[in-house]
Structure formats: C-alpha cells, structure tokens
C-alpha positions in Angstrom: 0.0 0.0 0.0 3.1 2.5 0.7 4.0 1.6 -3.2 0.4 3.4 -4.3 0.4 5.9 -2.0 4.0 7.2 -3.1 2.9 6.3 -6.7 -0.2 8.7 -6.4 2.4 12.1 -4.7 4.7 11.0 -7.7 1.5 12.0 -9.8 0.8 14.8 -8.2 4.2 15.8 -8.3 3.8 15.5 -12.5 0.7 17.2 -12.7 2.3 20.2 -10.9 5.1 20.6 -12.1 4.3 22.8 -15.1 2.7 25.1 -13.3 5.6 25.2 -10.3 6.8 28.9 -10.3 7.1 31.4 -7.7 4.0 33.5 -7.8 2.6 35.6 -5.3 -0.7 36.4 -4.0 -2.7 40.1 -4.7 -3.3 41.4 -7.6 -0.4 43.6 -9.6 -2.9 47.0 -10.0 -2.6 46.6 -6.0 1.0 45.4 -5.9 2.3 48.2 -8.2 -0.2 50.3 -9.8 -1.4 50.6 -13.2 0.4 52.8 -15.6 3.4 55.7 -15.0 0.9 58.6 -13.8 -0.4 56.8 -10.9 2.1 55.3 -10.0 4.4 58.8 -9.7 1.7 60.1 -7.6 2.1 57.1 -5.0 -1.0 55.2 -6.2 -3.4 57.3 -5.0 -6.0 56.4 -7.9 -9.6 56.7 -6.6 -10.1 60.0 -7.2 -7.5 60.1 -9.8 -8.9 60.9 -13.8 -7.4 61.7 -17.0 -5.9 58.6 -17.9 -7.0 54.8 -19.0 -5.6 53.3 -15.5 -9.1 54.8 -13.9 -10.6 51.9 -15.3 -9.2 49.5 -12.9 -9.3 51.9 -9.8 -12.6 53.4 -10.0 -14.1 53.3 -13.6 -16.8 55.8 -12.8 -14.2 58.5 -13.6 -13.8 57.5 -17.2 -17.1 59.5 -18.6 -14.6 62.5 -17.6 -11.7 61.5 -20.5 -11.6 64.1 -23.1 -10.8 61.2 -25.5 -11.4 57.2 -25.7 -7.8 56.3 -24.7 -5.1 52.9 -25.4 -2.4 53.3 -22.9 0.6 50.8 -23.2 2.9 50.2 -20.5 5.8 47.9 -19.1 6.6 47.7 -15.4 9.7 46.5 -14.0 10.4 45.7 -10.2 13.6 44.5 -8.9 13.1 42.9 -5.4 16.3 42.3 -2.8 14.8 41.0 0.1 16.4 38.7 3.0 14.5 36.2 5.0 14.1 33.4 7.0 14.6 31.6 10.7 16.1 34.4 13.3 18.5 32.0 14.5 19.2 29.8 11.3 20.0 30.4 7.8 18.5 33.4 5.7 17.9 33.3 1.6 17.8 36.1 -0.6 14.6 36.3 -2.7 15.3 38.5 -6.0 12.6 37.0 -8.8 11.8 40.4 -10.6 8.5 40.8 -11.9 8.3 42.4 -15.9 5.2 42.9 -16.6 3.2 44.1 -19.9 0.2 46.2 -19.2 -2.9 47.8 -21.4 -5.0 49.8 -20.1 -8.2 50.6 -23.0 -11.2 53.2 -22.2 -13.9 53.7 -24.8 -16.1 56.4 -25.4 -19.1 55.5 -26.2 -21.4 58.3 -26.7 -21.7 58.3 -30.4 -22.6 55.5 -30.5 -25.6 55.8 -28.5 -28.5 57.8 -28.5 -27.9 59.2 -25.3 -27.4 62.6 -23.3 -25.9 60.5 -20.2 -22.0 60.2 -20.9 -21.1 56.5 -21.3 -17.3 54.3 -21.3 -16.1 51.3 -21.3 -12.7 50.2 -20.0 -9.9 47.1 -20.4 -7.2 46.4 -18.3 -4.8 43.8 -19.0 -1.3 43.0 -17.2 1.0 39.8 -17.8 3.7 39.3 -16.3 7.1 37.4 -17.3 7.4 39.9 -20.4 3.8 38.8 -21.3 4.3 35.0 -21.0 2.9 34.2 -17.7 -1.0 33.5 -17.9 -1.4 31.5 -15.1 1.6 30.9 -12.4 0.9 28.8 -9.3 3.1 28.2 -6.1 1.5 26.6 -3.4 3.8 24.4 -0.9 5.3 24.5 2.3 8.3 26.1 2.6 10.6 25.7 5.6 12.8 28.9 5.5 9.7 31.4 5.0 9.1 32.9 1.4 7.8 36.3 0.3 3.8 35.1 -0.2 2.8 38.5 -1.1 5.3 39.1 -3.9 6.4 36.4 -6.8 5.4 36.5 -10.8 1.7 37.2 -10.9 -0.4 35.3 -13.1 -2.6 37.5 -15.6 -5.0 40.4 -14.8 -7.9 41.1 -17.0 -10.4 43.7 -15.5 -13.6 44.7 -17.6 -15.6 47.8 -16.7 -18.1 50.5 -17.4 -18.4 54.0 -16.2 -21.6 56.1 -16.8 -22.6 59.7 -16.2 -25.9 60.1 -13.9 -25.5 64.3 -13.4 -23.1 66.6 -14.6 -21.7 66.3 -11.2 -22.6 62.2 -10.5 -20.8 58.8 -11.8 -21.3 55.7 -11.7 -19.0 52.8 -12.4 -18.7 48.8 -12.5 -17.6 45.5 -13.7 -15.7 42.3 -12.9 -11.9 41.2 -12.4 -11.2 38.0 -13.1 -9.1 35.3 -12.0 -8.5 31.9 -13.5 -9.3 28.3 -11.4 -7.9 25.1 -12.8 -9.1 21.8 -12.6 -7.6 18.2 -13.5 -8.2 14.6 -13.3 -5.1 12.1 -14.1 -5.3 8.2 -13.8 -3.0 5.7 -14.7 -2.3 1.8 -13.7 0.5 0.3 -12.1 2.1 -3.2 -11.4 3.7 -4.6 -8.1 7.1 -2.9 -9.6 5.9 0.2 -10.4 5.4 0.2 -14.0 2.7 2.4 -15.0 0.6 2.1 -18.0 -2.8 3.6 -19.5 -1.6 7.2 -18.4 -4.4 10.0 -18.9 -4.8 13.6 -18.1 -7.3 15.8 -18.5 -7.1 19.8 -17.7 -10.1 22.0 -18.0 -9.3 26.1 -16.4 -11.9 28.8 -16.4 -12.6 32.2 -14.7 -13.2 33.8 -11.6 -15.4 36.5 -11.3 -14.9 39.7 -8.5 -17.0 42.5 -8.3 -16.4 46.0 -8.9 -18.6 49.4 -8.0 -17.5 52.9 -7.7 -18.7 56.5 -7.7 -17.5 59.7 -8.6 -18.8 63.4 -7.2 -16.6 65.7 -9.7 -17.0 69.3 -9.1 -14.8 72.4 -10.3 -11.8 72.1 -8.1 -11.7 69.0 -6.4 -13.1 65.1 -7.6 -14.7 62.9 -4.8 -14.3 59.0 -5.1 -15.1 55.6 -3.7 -14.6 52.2 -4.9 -14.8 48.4 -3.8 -13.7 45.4 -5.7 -14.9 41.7 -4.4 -12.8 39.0 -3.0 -11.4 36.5 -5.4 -8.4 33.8 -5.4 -7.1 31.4 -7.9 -7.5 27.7 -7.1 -5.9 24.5 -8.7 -8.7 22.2 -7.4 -9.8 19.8 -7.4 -7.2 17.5 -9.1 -8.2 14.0 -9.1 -5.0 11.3 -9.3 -6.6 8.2 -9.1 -4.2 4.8 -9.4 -4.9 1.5 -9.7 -2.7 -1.4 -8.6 -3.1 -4.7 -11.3 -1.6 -7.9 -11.6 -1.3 -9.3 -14.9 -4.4 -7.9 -16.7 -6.8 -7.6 -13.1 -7.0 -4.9 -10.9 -6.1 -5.5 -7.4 -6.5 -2.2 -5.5 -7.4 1.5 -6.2 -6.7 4.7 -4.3 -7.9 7.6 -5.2 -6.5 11.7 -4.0 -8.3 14.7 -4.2 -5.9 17.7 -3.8 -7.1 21.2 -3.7 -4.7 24.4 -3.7 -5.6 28.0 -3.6 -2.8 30.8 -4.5 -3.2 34.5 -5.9 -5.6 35.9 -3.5 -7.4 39.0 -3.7 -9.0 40.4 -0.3 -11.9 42.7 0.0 -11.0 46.5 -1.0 -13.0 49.4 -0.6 -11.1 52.7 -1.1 -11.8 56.5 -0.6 -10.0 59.5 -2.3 -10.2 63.3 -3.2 -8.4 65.0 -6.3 -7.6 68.6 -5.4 -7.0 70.9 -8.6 -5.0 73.2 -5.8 -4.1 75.6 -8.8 -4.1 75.2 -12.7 -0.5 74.0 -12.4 -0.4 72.0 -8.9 -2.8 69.0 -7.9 -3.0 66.6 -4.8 -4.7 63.2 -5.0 -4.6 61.2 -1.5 -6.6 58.3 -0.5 -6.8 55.2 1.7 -7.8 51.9 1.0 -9.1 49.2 3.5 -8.0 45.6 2.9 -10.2 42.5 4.8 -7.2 40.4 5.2 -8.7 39.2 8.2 -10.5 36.6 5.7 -7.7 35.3 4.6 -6.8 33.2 8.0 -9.6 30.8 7.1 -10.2 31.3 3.3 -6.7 29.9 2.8 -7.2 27.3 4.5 -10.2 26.0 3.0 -9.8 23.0 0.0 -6.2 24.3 0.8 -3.4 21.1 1.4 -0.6 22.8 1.6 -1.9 24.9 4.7 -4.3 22.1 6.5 -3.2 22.1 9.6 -1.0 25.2 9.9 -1.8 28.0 12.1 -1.6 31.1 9.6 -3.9 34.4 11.3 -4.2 37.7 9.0 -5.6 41.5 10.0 -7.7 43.8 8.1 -5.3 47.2 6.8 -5.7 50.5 6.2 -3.1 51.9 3.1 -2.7 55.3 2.8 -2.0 57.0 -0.3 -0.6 60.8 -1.1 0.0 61.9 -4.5 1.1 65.5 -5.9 1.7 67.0 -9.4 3.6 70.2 -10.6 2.8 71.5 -14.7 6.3 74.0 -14.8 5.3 74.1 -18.1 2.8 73.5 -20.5 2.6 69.8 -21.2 5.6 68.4 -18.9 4.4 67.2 -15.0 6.8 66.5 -12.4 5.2 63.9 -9.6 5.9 62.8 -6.5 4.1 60.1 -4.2 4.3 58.1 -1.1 2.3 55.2 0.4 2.4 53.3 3.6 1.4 49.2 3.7 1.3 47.6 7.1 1.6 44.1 7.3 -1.4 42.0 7.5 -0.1 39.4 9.0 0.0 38.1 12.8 1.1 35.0 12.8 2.6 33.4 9.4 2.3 29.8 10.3 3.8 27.1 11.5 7.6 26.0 11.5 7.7 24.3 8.3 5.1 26.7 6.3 5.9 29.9 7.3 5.1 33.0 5.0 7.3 36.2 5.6 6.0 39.5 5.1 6.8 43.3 6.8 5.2 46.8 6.7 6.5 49.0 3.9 7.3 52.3 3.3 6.4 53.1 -0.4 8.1 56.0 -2.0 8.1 57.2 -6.4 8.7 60.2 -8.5 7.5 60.7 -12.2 7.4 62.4 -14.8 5.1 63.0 -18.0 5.1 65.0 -21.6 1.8 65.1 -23.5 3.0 66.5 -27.2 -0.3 68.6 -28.3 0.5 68.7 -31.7 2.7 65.7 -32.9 3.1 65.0 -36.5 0.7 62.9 -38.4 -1.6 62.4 -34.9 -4.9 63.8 -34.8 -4.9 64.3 -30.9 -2.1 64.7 -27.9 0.1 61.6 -27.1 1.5 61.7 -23.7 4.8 59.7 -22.0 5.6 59.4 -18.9 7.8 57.4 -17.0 7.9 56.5 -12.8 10.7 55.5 -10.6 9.3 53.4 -7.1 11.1 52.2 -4.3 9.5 49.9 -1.6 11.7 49.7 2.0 11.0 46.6 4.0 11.1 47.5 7.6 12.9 44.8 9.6 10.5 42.7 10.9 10.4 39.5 13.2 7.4 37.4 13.1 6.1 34.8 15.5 4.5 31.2 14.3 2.3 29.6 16.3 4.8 27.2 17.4 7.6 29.6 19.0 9.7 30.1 16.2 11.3 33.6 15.0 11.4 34.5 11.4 13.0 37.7 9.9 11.8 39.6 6.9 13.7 42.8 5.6 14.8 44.6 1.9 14.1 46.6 -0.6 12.3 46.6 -4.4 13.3 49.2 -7.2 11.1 49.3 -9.8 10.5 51.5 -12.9 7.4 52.0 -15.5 7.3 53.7 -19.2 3.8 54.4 -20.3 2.8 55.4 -23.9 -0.6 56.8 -24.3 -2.8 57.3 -27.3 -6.0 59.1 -28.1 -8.8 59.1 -30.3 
C-alpha cells in the first residue's frame, strides 16, 4: 500500500510541475499600480482621472476623458529582500516581476443615443514579459518565502463608467481570476510500472465585483470604490491509481488535492483630487483591505496549509500623490504610500510565510505632445521611478519560532498613451 500511496504524490508531483513557479498572491494593479501617472503620484487612484488606468481603480471616472484612450505600458520591479529563521539560515529572494500592461477606455457616446456620458474600459497585465497567464506556487516552505510578492499570473479587468449628473458617476464591472481543474489516472504493477496514463485539464474564470462613484465638481473630484474578493484555485485534481496484476486490478486509491494561491482580499477605497491651482494637484486616498479573511479562506480546500496555524488582520493603506505642470505639457510627480503588514502570525515551523510593513516612496514624470506629427490628438509619456523599504521585521509562528523579513524593491514604469 506504501508503493500506491507514493505512486499517487509521484502524480501529483507531475501534474504540478508545469505550473511550479514562484507567484505571489494580490493582484499587480494593488502590488504596483497601473500605468506611469499613478504610480508617480504614490498610487493614490480613486479619485484620480485623465488617464485609461481609472478603469481599474474606479471606472466611474472614465465619462470624464476628453478622449477614448489605449495606454501601453511595461513595469519593471527589482526585489532584494532577506528572510528566514532568526537563529538559522536566511535566503535572498530577488525574482523580478516584468510585466506588460494595457489599459483601454472607450467612449461610447456616439454611438448611443444618449445625453448621459457612457465608457467602457480594459485592463490587462501579464507578467514574465507577457508569457505568464497563469503561475501557481502553493507548498510548504521551511525557511519562509515572500507570499505576497512572486510572478503574478494575468489580470484582465472589464468595466463600465456612466454619467448620472453633470456632477454624479457611476462605475462597474468584474476582475477575473483563473481556477484550474484536472483529473489524471494511470495503472501500475507490483514494480511500479505504469501504464494507461491520462490527463485531462479543464481552467476557467473567476469573477470579483467592482462598484465605484465619482462626485466631480470644479476644483476637487470625490471618489469611492470596492472590488470583491477573489483567489485562484488548482482544485480539485483528481489522481486516481490503480494497482493490477497481470491484466486484473487489485487495489485502487484515489486523492483529491485542492490548492488555492493569488488571492485577492476585500477592498474598498476612498479618495479626493484637489486641482489646488491650474498647475499643482493633490490626490490622496486610503484603502481598507479584509485580510482578516484570509486566516480561514486559505485554509479552505487548501493542502498545503491544513493544519497550519496562519492568522491575518484587516489594513488601512494610505496614499498621497502631488503633481507640478512647470510648463505647458511636462508634470513632475511625486508620491508616497504606507502598507502595514497584515499578518500576525505566518504559520507554523515548516510553512511559514514572511512579510513586513512597507514604506512606499516614487517620482515621475510625464510629456503630452499637443500637436505631434501625423496624430490627430495629444500623445503623452511618462515614466515613474518606485522604491518599496521593507522595515525589519520578526514574526512569531504559532509554534515559538522567529522569522526575519527585511529589503528593498526598485522598480520603474514607461507608459505610452494614445488618443482618439
């Protein structure tokens, strides 16, 4: 019976393999941002218009583009961090993410006969210079690892954004996220020769919510948002072998694994965009995460985590963005953010996830050329530096142990955006 048993992980083990990569849970948009102007101004988007990215942050402010937009961008975030048992060995975790990202918002008002402004916006990122669609990581890990960073699989975000007033937006859609399922059987003899091998794969999407409103008035923009829960799963994968002898079966046992990775907590977010003067603006806001769900959810159809003491907290993330026009056409921008860590206790000694409160700092700038050759309407670049500080941190698991978590992540963004 041993023989099948280790014959079934060995199965597993194939099955997974593909899809073994070190990904991270959260979504990028949150991770990063989404695009160069947002992220110079410390990713302080729900208030924030004027560009595609307020499709994924609060799509009620798209009605308020002067133009349907395309903006094209590639993120690139270098982490250095150093982890692991207090009194044992640390590792150095340094998988960069490079990510592809399009953000799309549509006009649609002549196409409708309608006095109520109407858009509709796209978000896409993939990571791994576009070839990651769907990365998965989900085992123990005795020396800690960085759960909340990691390649990301893809982000495809799908809203609409609608004018009520002249004053009043409204806004909504659905993120998704991908869950995979798989069933693989095969028989083996007494020596562990396999035959009649078959695997089949079927993955779809996960929906999440998203709602938002906008109150825009002359000098300052108003703005809430909430996107849902989601995670990715791998689940349930069926490995099913079956002993023979000869030609007859003799036994059969059957696994059901389920794995969850890339999750997405609760967010609802508030923000104001001050236009200060013609040339200086302020966007701030503060987002509320329900991590707190996570301590159970993660658990739940989880393997990897049965059994393992793992507790999480609800944040709040502050956000403070500001932008100077020197001249007409070129913005300087300059943000800062602050992330405290949502986690309590990381787990148990032999599963341990290591995380620490961050300090979040970026400059950027941005050129919109008015009248470029051959274009029909402005085309703006800008470009964002970002550096995250890990503040030493030492978390307790449930069973006594110390882990360390500490470092830092430079990252830079180039956006290209086009109008029409």
């Amino acid at each position: 019976m041993k023989r099948f048993a280790f014959i079934c992980a060995l199965a597993a083990a194939m099955v997974l393999l593909p899809l073994a990569a070190y990904a991270g849970i959260g979504s990028p948009p949150f991770a990063f941002g989404f695009g160069a102007r947002g992220i110079g101004m410390g990713a302080a988007y729900t208030a924030l218009s004027g560009d595609a990215s307020c499709a994924f942050f609060n799509p009620a402010a798209m009605p308020l583009l002067d133009h349907s937009q395309i903006m094209l961008s590639y993120l690139y975030a270098a982490p250095n961090f150093r982890g692991g048992p207090s009194n044992g060995e640390k590792f150095t975790f340094d998988s960069p993410n490079k990510m592809i990202q399009t953000d799309f918002a549509l006009k649609l008002n002549g196409l409708f006969k309608s006095s109520f402004p109407l858009s509709l916006g796209l978000n896409i990122a993939l990571d791994d210079n576009g070839k990651a669609f769907i990365r998965f990581y989900d085992q123990p890990v005795s020396k800690g690892y960085y759960y909340r960073y990691g390649t990301a699989s893809f982000v495809l975000n799908l809203t609409v954004g609608f004018g009520i007033t002249d004053w009043l937006f409204l806004g909504g859609g659905a993120l998704t996220t991908l869950h995979a399922r798989n069933n693989m059987a095969l028989d083996t003899d007494l020596a562990g020769n396999t035959s009649h091998q078959g695997l089949e794969v079927d993955t779809d999407t996960a929906i999440a919510p998203v709602a938002s409103i906008l109150l825009h008035f002359k000098p300052v923009d108003i703005g809430f948002a909430w996107h849902g829960r989601n995670s990715g799963a791998f689940g349930p994968m069926v490995v099913s072998a079956t002993a023979t002898v000869g030609n007859s079966p003799l036994a059969n046992l059957p696994m059901t694994l389920y794995f969850k990775d890339n999750y997405n907590p609760d967010r609802v977010s508030g923000g104001v965009y001050w236009r200060v003067l013609d040339s200086f603006r302020i966007a701030a806001d503060v987002a509320w995460y329900r991590w707190s769900d996570f301590s159970t959810e993660i658990k739940t159809k989880d393997m990897a985590r049965d059994g393992y003491v793992i507790k999480f907290r609800d944040t709040w993330v502050p956000h403070l963005g500001f932008e100077y026009e020197p001249l007409q056409g070129l913005n300087l921008r300059l943000g800062y953010s602050y992330d405290q860590t949502p986690v309590v206790t990381p787990g148990t000694s032999g599963n341990v996830i290591l995380d620490s409160t961050k300090h979040i700092g970026s400059v950027g700038i941005g050129y919109t050329w008015v009248d470029a050759p051959l274009l029909a309407t402005p085309i703006s670049f800008d470009a964002a530096y970002f550096i995250q500080y890990l503040v030493p941190t030492t978390l307790t698991t449930s069973d006594g142990q110390d882990f360390d978590s500490r470092g830092t992540l430079n990252g830079g963004i180039f956006s290209l955006t086009l109008r029409f």
